[in-house]
ROLUM-716639 format. One record per residue (C-alpha): z, y, x. Coordinates in steps of 0.1 Angstrom, whole numbers, plus 5000, padded with zeros to 4 digits. Example, Ala and Ser with C-alpha at 12.3 -4.5 7.8 and 13.67 -1.06 7.14 Angstrom:
ROLUM-716639
507849555123;507149895137;
This chain:
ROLUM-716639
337980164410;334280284410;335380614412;337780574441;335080364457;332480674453;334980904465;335480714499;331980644507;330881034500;334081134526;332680884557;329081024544;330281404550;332181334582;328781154594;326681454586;329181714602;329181534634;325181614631;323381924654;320582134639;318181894652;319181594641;319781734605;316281874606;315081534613;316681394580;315981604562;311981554575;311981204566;313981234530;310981184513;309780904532;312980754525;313380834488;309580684482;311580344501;313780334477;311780314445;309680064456;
């Protein structure tokens, strides 16, 4: 059930990142460290 729950969040994660321009991606992937330091805290 895990699994299956993994599986179907990673799909609605990969649809959300295709429907992403250059710009945008360039922008998350700016403030992926800001946000990984936010989530150790």
């Amino acid at each position: 059930m895990l699994e299956e729950s993994r599986r179907k969040r990673n799909a609605f994660l990969a649809g959300l990142v295709d429907g992403l321009d250059e710009d945008e991606w360039a922008k998350i992937v700016a403030a992926a460290p800001v946000l990984e330091k936010l989530a150790h805290l």
